[in-house]
C-alpha positions in Angstrom: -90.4 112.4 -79.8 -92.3 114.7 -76.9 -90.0 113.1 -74.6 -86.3 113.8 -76.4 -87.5 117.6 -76.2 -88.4 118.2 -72.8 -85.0 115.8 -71.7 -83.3 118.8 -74.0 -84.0 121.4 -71.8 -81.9 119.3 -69.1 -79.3 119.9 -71.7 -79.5 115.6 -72.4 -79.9 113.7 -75.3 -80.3 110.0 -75.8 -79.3 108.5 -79.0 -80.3 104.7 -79.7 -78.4 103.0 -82.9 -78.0 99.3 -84.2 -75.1 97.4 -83.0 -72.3 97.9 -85.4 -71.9 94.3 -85.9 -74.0 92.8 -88.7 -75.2 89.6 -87.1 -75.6 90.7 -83.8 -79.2 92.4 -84.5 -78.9 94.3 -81.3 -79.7 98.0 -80.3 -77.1 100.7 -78.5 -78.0 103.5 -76.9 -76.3 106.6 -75.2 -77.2 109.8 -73.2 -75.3 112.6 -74.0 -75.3 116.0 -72.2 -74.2 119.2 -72.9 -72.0 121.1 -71.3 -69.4 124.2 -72.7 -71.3 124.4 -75.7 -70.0 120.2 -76.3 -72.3 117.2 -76.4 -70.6 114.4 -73.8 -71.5 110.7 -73.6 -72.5 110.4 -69.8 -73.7 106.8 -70.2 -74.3 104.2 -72.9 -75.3 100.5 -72.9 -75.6 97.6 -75.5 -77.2 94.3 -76.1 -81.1 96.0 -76.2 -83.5 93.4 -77.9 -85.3 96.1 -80.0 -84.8 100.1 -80.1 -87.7 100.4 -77.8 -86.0 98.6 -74.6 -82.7 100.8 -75.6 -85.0 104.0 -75.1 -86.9 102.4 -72.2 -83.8 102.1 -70.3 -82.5 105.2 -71.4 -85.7 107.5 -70.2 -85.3 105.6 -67.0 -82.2 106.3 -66.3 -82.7 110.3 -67.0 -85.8 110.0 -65.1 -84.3 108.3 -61.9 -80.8 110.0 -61.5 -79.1 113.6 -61.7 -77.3 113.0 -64.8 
């Protein structure tokens, strides 16, 4: 949770939810940012294993580009 805070300063959020099919036991995940006072989708991705590889991905992306 440490980590969603200090991406917050950047004015980003990451957001990881369960596929919205039933039998597809998968993991979604976007990265939001704010800008004019409205939260964006910059990025999102599906087909994560488990939640964990969704935010994996997702803190590597934040870390490794200007987003």
């Amino acid at each position: 949770m440490e980590k969603l805070y200090k991406i917050l300063h950047k004015k980003l959020w990451i957001e990881v939810s369960p596929s919205i099919d039933q039998y597809d036991n998968e993991w979604m995940v976007a990265i939001y940012k704010r800008s004019e006072g409205k939260w964006y989708a910059e990025l999102t991705k599906d087909g994560f294993r488990t939640a964990q590889d969704a935010y994996d991905w997702a803190f590597a992306q934040v870390d490794s580009y200007e987003i």
